[in-house]
C-alpha positions in Angstrom: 139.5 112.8 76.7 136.2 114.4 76.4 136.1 118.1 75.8 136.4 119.8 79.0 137.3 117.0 80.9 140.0 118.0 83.6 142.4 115.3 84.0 142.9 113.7 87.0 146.7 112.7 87.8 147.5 110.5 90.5 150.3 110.8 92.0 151.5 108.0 95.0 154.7 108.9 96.9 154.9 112.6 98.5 159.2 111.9 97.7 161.6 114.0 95.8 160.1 113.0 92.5 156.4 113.2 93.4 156.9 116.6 95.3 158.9 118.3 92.9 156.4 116.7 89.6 153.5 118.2 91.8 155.0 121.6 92.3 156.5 121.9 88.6 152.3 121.8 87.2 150.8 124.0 90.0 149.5 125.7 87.0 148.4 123.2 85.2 144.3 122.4 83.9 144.4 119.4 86.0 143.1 117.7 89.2 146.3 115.8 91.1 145.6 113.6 94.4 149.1 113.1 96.0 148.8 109.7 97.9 151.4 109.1 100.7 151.5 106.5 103.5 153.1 109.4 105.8 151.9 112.8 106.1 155.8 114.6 105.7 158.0 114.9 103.1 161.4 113.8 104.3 164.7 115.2 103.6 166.3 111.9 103.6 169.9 113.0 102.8 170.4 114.1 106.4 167.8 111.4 107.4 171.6 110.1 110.0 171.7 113.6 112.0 168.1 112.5 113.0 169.3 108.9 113.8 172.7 110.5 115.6 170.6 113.2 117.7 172.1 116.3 115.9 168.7 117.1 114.6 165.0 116.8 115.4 162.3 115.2 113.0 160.8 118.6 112.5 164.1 119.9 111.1 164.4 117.6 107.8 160.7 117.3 107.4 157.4 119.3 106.5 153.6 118.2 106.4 152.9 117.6 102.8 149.7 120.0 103.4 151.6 122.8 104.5 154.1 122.5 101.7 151.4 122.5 98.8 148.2 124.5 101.2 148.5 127.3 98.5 148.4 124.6 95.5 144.7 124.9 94.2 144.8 122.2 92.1 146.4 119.2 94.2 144.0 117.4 97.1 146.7 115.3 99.4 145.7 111.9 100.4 147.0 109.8 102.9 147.0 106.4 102.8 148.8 103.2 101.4 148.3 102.5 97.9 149.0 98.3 97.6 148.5 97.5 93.6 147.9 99.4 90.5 144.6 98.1 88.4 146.3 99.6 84.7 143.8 97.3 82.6 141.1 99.9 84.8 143.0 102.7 85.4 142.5 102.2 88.8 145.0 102.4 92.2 143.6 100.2 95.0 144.2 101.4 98.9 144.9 100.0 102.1 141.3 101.1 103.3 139.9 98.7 100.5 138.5 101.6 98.7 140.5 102.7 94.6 140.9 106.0 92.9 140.6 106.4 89.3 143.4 107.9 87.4 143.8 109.2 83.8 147.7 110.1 84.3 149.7 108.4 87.2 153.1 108.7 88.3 154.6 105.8 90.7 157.5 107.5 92.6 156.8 105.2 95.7 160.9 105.2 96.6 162.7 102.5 98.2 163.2 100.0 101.3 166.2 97.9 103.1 167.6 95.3 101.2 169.2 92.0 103.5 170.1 90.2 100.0 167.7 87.1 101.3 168.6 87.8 104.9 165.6 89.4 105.9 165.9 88.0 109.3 168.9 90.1 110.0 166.3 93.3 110.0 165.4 92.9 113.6 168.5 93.1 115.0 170.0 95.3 111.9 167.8 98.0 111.4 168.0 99.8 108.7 167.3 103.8 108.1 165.0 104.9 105.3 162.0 107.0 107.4 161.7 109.2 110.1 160.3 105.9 112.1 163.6 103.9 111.0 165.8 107.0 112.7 163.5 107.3 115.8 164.6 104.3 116.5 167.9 103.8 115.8 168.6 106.9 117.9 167.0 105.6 120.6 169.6 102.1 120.3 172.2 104.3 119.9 171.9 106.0 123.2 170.6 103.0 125.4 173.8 101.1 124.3 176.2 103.7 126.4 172.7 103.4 129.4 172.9 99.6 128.9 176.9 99.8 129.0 177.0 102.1 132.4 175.0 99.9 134.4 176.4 96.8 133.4 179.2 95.2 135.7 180.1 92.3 133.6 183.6 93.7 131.3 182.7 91.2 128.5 179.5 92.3 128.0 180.1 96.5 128.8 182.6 95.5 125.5 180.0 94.4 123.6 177.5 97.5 124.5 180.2 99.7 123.8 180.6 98.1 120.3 178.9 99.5 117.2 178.9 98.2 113.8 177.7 99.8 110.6 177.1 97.3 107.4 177.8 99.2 104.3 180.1 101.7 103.0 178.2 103.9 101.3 177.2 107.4 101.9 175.0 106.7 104.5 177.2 104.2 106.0 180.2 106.7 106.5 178.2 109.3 107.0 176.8 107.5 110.6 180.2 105.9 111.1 181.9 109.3 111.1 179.1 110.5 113.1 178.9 107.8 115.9 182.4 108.3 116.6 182.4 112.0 117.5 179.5 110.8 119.5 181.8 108.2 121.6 185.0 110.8 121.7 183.3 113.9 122.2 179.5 114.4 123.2 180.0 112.2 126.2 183.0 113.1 127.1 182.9 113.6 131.1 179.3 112.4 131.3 179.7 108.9 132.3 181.0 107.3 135.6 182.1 104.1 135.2 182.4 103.7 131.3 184.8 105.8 128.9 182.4 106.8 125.9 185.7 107.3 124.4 187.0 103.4 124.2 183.8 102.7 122.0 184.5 100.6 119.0 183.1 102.2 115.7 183.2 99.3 112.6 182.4 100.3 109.2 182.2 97.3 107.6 182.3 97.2 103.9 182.2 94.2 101.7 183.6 95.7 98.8 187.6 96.8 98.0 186.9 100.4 99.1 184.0 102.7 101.0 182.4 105.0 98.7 182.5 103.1 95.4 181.1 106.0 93.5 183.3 108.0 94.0 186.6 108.0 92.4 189.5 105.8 94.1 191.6 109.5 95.7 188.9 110.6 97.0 187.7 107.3 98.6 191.2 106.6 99.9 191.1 110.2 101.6 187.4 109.7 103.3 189.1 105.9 104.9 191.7 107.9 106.1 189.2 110.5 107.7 187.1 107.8 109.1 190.4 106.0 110.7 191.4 109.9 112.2 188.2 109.9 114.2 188.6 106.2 115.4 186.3 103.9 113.2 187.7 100.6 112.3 187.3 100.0 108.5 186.8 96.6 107.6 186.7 96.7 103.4 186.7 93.5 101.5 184.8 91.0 103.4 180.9 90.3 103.5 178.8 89.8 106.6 177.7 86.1 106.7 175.6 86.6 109.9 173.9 89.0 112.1 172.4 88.3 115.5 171.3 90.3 118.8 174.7 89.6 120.5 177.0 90.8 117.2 178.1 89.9 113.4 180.2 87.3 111.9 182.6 88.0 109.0 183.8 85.1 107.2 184.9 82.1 110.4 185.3 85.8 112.7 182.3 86.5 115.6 182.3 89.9 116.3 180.3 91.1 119.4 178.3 94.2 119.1 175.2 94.9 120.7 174.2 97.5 118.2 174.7 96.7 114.2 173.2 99.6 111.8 172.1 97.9 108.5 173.3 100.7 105.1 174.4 98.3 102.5 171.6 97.9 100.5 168.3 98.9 99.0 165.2 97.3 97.3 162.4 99.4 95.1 158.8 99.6 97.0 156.9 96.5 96.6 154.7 98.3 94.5 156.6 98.1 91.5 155.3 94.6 91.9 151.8 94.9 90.7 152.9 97.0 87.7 153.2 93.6 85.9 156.4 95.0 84.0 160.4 94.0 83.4 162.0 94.6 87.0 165.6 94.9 87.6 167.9 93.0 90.3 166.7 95.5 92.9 162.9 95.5 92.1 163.3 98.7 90.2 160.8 99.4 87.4 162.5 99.2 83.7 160.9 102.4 82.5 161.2 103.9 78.9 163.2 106.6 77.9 160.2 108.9 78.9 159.7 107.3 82.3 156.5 106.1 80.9 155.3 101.8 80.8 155.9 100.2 77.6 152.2 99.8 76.4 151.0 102.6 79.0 152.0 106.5 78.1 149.9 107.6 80.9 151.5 105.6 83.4 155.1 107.3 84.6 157.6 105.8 87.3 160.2 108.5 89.1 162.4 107.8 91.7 164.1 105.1 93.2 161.7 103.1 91.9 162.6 103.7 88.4 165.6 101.9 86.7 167.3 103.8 83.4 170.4 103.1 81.2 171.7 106.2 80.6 174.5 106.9 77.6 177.3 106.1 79.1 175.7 102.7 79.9 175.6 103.1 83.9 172.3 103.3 85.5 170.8 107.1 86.4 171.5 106.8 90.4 169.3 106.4 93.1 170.0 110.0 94.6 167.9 112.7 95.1 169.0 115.0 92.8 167.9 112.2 89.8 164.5 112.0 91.6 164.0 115.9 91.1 165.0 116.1 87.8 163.0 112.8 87.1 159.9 114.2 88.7 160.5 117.8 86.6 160.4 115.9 83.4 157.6 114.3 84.0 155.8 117.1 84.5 157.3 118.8 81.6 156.0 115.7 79.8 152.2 115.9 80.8 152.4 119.9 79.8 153.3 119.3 76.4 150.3 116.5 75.9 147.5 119.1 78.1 148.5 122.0 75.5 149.2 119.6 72.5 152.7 120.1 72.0 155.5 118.2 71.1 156.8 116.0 73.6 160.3 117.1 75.3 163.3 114.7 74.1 163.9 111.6 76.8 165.4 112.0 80.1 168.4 112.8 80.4 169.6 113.0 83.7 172.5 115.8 84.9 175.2 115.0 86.7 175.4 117.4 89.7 177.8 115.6 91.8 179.0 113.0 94.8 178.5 114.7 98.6 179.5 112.4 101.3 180.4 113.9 104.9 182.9 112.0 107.3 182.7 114.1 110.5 183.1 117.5 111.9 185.3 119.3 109.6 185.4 116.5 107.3 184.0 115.8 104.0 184.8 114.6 100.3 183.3 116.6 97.5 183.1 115.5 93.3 181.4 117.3 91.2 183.0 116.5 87.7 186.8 117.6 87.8 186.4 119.1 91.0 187.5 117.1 93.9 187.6 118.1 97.5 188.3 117.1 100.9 188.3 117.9 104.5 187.4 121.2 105.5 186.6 123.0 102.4 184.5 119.7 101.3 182.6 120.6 104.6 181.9 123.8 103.9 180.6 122.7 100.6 178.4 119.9 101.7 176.7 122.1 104.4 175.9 124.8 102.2 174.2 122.2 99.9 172.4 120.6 102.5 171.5 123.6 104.1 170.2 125.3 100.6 168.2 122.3 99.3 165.8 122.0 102.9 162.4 122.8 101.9 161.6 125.8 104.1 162.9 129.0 105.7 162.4 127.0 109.4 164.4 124.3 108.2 167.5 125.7 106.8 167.5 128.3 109.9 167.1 125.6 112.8 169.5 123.3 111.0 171.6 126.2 110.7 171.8 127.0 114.6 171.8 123.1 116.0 175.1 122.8 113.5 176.6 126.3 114.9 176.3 124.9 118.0 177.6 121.6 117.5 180.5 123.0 115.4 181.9 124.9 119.2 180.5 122.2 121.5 180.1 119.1 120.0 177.2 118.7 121.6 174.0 117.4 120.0 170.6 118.8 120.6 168.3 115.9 120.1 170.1 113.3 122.8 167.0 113.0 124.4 165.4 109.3 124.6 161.9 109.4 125.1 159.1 106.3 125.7 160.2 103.3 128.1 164.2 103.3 128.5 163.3 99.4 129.4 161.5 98.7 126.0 164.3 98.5 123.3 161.6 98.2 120.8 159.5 101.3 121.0 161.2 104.6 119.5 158.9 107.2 121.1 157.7 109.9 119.7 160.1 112.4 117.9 
């Protein structure tokens, strides 16, 4: 680079690893753009409470301007980059306008996955965004509306039946959830429906829910689920998803409202990289996070695929995304002040966090392994401590104090036209 010459590092994707890559070089000699369709960073780990009504958007998200207003070296951008020109150096936008980059880092995350049943996403929706919750919250609550006023028993059933696809954390997590909904929130509320004879599915195509975790602790989260009333169905795969339910297998299953958590795909983006994808989309990346042929082009994130030593890919968590994002900016450090650059990524372990329910959790963080109540108490407290903001960790706070004595859930408000299924109001 010419002498004096400040570098200019793009960044697209305002995520865990863009965020935490653009704080880590707020000191840095260089001029970073952070490019983001939405204007928020998202804490998407509790991205379900939004979707169940425990908390408001606000709660699990922050304007990226506000975040990084004191940053003096980072201009935020939004808008939707659609391809990367790496022959120019160049990433092209949704307006039709580019941006010229001499570093970039892709940390564009992830999207729903139907595995070639993309069809199924309309009547399957998935939860990802803020948008994605918005909505499902709003389904959620119009089912028991839809299931009042209906006079018909057949079809009051199928209102009154939910089904989640996918038994992962996010899957359990609004499972557990959705039942302490039925049993408890609105208890007493209804006249001529029992919120309580709601049918909760998990439905899980694998052996077990929670896969990554190890087999005691999966056993104990089923049996959690089953305490709170949710049917788990393990071991069979959804052949077919439509308005009026799912099929599993030669079985038609009516449900009115089917929740889609079984799968994930990296960000189009990754795309117009022209470079090795996995399976999933996901960007085979060096040992540096860097493009083979490219060392100023990084990829963080879900969007990022990496073997680690013990042969397994580095999960698609947020903790990998951090860490992922804070080596990369370790990385471009050591080349601005000519040093030596840090050994590859390596990524650390911090642990599986998956809660059930009220008072219900599983916990495994090497050889520890917890469950129930003391698991609770542990995944809160991480939750809680990892929101970005003194606002968000106090309102959070509160709502859950609340809901812990009452059960109830402060956000169980749906907004927009209760007669248009398709429009999730504002937040």
């Amino acid at each position: 680079m010419p002498h004096g010459h400040v570098p200019h590092l793009v960044i697209v994707g305002g995520g865990f690893a863009g965020l935490w890559a653009t704080r880590a070089l707020a000191s840095a000699r260089l001029r970073i753009t952070l490019i983001d369709r939405r204007n928020h960073h998202l804490f998407q780990p509790l991205l379900y409470q939004v979707a169940t009504a425990g908390l408001s958007s606000p709660d699990i998200a922050a304007p990226l301007r506000h975040i990084l207003g004191k940053q003096r070296n980072v201009d935020v951008r939004l808008g939707e980059v659609t391809a990367i020109d790496k022959r120019n150096r160049q990433v092209l936008l949704g307006d039709g306008t580019h941006m010229e980059y001499d570093l970039l880092l892709v940390a564009s995350g992830a999207t729903h996955a139907y595995f070639g049943h993309d069809e199924w996403a309309k009547d399957a929706p998935g939860l990802k965004t803020l948008d994605d919750a918005l909505l499902l919250r709003r389904k959620l609550l119009l089912a028991f509306e839809r299931a009042e006023a209906e006079p018909d028993p057949q079809k009051k059933a199928a209102w009154l039946s939910f089904a989640v696809v996918g038994g992962g954390p996010t899957g359990v997590e609004l499972a557990g959830t959705l039942a302490e909904i039925a049993r408890h929130t609105l208890k007493n509320e209804f006249r001529h429906i029992n919120p309580a004879s709601a049918k909760v599915r998990l439905v899980e195509a694998g052996p077990r829910v929670l896969s990554s975790f190890p087999e005691v602790l999966s056993l104990k989260a089923r049996r959690q689920l089953e305490k709170l009333g949710v049917e788990v169905l393990t071991g069979t795969a959804v052949t077919h998803i439509d308005g009026n339910g799912f099929q599993l297998g030669d079985t038609h299953i009516p449900a009115r409202t089917v929740v889609w958590a079984a799968g994930v795909a990296a960000s189009p983006l990754a795309r117009t990289l022209e470079v090795p994808l996995d399976r999933a989309g996901r960007v085979q990346v060096q040992p540096d996070l860097s493009l083979p042929g490219h060392p100023e082009v990084f990829v963080a994130g879900d969007l990022a695929t990496l073997t680690q030593d013990n042969g397994r890919p580095v999960p698609g968590v947020a903790p990998a995304a951090k860490q992922m994002g804070k080596y990369v900016a370790t990385l471009i450090r050591a080349r601005l002040d000519n040093k030596p650059a840090p050994p590859p990524f390596r990524y650390r372990d911090q642990g599986n966090l998956a809660t059930i329910g009220r008072m219900a959790a599983i916990v495994h963080m090497g050889k520890l392994q917890l469950s129930g109540l003391l698991a609770w108490w542990f995944w809160l407290a991480a939750h809680v401590f990892f929101l970005i903001g003194f606002r968000n960790r106090l309102v959070v706070l509160l709502n859950w104090a609340v809901a812990y004595w009452s059960y109830q859930r402060s956000a169980r408000i749906i907004l927009g036209n209760p007669y248009d299924d398709r429009k999730p109001g504002p937040p």
